[in-house]
Backbone as ProteinMPNN parsed JSONL, in Angstrom:
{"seq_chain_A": "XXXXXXXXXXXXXXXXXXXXXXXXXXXXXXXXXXXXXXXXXXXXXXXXXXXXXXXXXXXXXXXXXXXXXXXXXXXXXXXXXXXXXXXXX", "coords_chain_A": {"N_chain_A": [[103.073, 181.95, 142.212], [103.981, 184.076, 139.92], [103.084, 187.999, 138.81], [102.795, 187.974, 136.067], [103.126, 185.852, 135.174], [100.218, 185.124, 136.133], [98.917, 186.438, 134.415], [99.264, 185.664, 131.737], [98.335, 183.215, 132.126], [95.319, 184.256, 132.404], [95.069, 185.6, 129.922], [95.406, 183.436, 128.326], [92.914, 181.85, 128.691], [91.242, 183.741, 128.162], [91.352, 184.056, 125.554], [90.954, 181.699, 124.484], [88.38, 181.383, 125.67], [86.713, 183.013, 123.628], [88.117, 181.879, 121.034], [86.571, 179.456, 121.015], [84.276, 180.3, 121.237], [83.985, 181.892, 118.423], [84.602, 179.503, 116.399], [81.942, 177.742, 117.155], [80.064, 179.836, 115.809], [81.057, 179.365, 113.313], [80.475, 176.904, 112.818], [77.576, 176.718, 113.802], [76.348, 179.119, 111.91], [74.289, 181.471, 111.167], [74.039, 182.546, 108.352], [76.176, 183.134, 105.654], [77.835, 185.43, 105.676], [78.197, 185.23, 108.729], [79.6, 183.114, 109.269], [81.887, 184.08, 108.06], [82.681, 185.881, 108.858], [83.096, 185.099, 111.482], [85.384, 183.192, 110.887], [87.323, 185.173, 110.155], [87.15, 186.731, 113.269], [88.327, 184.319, 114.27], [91.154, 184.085, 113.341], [91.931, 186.497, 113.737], [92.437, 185.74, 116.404], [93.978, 184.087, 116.404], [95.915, 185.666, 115.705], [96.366, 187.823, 117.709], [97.826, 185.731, 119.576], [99.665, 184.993, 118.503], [101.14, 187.703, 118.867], [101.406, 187.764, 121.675], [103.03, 185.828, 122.447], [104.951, 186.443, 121.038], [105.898, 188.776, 122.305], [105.986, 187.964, 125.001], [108.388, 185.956, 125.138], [109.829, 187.689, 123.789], [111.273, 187.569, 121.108], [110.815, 188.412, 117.669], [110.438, 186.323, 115.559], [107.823, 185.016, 114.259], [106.962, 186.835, 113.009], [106.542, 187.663, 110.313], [105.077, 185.616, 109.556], [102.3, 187.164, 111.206], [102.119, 189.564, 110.283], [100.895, 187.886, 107.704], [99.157, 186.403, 108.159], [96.891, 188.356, 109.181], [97.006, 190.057, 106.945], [95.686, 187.893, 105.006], [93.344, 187.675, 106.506], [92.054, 190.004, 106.516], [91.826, 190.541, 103.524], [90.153, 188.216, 102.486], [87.735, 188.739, 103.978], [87.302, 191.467, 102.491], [86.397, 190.022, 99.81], [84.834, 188.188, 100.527], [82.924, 189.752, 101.039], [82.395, 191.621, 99.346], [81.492, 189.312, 97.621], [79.151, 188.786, 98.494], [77.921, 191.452, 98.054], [77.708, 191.672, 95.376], [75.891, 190.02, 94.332], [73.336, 190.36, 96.097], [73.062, 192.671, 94.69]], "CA_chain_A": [[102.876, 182.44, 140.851], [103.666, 185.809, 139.441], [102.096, 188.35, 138.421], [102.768, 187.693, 134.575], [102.065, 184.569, 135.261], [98.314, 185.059, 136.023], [98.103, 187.364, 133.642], [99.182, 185.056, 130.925], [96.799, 182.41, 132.085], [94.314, 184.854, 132.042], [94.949, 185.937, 128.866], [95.137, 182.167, 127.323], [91.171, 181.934, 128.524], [90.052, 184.943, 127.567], [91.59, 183.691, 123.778], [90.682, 180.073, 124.323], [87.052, 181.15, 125.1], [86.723, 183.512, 122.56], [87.911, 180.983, 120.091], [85.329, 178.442, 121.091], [83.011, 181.383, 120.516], [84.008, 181.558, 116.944], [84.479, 178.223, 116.141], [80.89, 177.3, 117.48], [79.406, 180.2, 115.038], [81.227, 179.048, 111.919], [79.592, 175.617, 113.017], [75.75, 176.806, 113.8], [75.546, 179.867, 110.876], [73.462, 180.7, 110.315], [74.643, 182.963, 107.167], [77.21, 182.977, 105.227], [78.274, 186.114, 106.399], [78.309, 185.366, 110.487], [80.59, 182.345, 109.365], [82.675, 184.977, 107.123], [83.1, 187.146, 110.492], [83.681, 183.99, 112.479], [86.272, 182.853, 110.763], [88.094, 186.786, 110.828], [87.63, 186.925, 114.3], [88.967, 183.277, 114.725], [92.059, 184.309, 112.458], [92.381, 187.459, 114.247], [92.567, 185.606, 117.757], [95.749, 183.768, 116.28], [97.157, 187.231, 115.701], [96.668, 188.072, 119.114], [98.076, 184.791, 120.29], [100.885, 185.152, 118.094], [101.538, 188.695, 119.802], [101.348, 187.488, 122.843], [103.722, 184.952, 122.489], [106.515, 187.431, 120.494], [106.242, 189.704, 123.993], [106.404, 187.178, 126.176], [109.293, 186.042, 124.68], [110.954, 189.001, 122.942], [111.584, 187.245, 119.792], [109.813, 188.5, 116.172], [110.486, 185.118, 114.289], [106.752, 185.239, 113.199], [106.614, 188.557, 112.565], [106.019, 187.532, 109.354], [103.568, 184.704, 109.89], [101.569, 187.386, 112.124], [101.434, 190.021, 109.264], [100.057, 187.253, 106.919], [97.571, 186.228, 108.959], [96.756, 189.538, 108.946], [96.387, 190.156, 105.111], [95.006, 187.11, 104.166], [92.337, 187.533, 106.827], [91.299, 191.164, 105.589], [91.238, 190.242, 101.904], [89.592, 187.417, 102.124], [86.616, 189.549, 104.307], [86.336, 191.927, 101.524], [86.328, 189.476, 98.914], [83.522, 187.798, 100.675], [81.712, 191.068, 101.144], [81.812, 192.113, 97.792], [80.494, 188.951, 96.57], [77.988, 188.916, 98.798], [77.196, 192.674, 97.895], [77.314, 192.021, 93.891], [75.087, 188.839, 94.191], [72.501, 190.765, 96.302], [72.159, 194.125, 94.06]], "C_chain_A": [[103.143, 183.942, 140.813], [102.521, 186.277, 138.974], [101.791, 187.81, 136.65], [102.462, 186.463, 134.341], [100.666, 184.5, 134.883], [98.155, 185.787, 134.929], [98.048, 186.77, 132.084], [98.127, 183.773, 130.846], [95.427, 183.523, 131.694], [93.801, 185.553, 130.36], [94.447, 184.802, 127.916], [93.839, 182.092, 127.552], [90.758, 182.483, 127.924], [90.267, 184.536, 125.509], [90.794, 182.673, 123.832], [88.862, 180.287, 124.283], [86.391, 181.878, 123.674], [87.117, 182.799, 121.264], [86.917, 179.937, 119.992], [83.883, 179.154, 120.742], [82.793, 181.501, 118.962], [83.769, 180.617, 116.458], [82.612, 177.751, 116.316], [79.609, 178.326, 116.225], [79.998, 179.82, 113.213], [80.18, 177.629, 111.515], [78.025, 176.134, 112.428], [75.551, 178.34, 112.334], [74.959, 181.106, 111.358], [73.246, 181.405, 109.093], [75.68, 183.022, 107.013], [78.418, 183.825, 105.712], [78.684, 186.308, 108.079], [79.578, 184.435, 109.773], [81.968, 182.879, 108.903], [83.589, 186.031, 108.403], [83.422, 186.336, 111.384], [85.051, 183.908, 112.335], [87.564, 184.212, 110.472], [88.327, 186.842, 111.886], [88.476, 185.789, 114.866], [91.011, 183.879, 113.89], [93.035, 185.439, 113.242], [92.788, 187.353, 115.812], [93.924, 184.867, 118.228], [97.049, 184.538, 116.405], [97.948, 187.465, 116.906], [97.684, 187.501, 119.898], [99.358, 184.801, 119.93], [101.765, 186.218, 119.231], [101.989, 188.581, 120.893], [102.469, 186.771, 123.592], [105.49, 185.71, 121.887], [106.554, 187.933, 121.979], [105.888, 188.959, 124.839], [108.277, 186.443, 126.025], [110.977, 186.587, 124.191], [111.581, 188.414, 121.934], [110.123, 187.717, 118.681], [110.689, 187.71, 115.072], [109.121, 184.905, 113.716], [105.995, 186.555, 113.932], [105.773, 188.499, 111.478], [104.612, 186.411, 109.127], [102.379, 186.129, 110.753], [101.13, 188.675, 111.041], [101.262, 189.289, 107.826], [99.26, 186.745, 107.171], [96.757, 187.53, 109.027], [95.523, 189.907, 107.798], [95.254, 189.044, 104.514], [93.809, 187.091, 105.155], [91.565, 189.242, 106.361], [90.825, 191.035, 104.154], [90.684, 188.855, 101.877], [87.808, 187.39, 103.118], [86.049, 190.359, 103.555], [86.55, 191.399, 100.312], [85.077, 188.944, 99.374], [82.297, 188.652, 100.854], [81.36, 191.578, 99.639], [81.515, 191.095, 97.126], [78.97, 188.791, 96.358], [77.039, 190.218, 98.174], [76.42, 192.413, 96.638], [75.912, 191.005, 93.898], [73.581, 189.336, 95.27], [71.397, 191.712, 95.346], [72.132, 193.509, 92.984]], "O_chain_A": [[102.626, 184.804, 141.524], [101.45, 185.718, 138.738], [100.73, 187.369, 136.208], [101.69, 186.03, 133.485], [100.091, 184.072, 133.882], [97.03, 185.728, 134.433], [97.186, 187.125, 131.28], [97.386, 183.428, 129.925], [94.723, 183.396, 130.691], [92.709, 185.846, 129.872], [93.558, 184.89, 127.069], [93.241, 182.281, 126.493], [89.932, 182.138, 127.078], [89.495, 184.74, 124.572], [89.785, 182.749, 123.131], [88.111, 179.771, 123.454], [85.696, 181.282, 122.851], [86.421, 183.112, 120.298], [86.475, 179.586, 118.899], [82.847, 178.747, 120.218], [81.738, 181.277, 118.368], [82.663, 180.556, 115.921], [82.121, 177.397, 115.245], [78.567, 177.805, 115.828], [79.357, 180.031, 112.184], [79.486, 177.367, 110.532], [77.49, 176.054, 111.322], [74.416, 178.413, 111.862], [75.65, 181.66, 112.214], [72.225, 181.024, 108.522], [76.439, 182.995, 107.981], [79.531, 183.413, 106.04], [79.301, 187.258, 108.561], [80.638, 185.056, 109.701], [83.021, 182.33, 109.226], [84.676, 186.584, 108.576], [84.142, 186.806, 112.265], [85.869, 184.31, 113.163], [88.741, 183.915, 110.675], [89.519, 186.997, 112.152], [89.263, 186.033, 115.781], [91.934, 183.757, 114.696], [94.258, 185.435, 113.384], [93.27, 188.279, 116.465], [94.601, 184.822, 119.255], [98.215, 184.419, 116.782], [99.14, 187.43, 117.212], [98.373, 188.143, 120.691], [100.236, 184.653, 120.78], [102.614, 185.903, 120.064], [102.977, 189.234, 121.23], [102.822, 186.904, 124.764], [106.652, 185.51, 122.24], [107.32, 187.381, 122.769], [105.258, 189.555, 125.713], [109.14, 186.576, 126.892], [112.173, 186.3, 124.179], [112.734, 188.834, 121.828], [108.924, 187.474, 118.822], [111.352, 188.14, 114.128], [109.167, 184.564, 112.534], [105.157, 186.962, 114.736], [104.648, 188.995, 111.421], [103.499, 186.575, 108.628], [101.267, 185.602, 110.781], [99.923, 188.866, 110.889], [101.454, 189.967, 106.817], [98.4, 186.522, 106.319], [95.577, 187.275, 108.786], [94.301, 190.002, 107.679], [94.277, 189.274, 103.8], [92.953, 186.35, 104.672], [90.438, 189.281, 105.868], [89.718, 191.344, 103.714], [90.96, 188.346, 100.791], [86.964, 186.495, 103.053], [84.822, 190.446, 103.494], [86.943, 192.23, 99.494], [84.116, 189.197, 98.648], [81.1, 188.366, 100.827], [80.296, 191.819, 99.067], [81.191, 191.347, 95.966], [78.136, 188.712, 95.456], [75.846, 190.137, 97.882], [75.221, 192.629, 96.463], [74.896, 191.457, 93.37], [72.66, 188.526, 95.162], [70.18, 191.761, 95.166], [71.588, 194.008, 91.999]]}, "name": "protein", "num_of_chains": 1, "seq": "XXXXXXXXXXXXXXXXXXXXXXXXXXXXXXXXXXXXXXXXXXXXXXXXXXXXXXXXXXXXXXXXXXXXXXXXXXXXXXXXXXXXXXXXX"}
């Protein structure tokens, strides 16, 4: 094995557990908000994965898939923050 080798296994864990990390808090909660940040960091671990996968590669065919995952995971964090905010105060 190479080195890039291991280092790509190592990388797919460190995503793979880290997604099971997310995934498992969108599950158990236990506010609306952890599941709100779950599903960001789950979103944001696709990014990564995307990334990962352009530079391994050296193709940016989702370039564009990788800044819309992106967007639609920021605005749809502070959309859930500000409804949470208004519906508190």
């Amino acid at each position: 094995m190479t080195a890039v080798t291991l280092l790509l296994w190592a990388v797919g864990v460190m995503l793979g557990v880290a997604a099971v990390g997310a995934i498992y808090r969108i599950a158990v909660g236990p506010s609306l908000l952890d599941r709100v940040l779950a599903v960001d960091v789950l979103l944001g671990m696709v990014a990564a994965a995307l990334a990962v996968q352009m530079a391994v590669t050296r193709n940016l065919d989702n370039l564009i898939l990788l800044v819309a995952l992106s967007v639609i995971g920021f605005v749809g964090s502070v959309t859930v923050a500000r409804f949470v905010a208004e519906r508190r105060g």
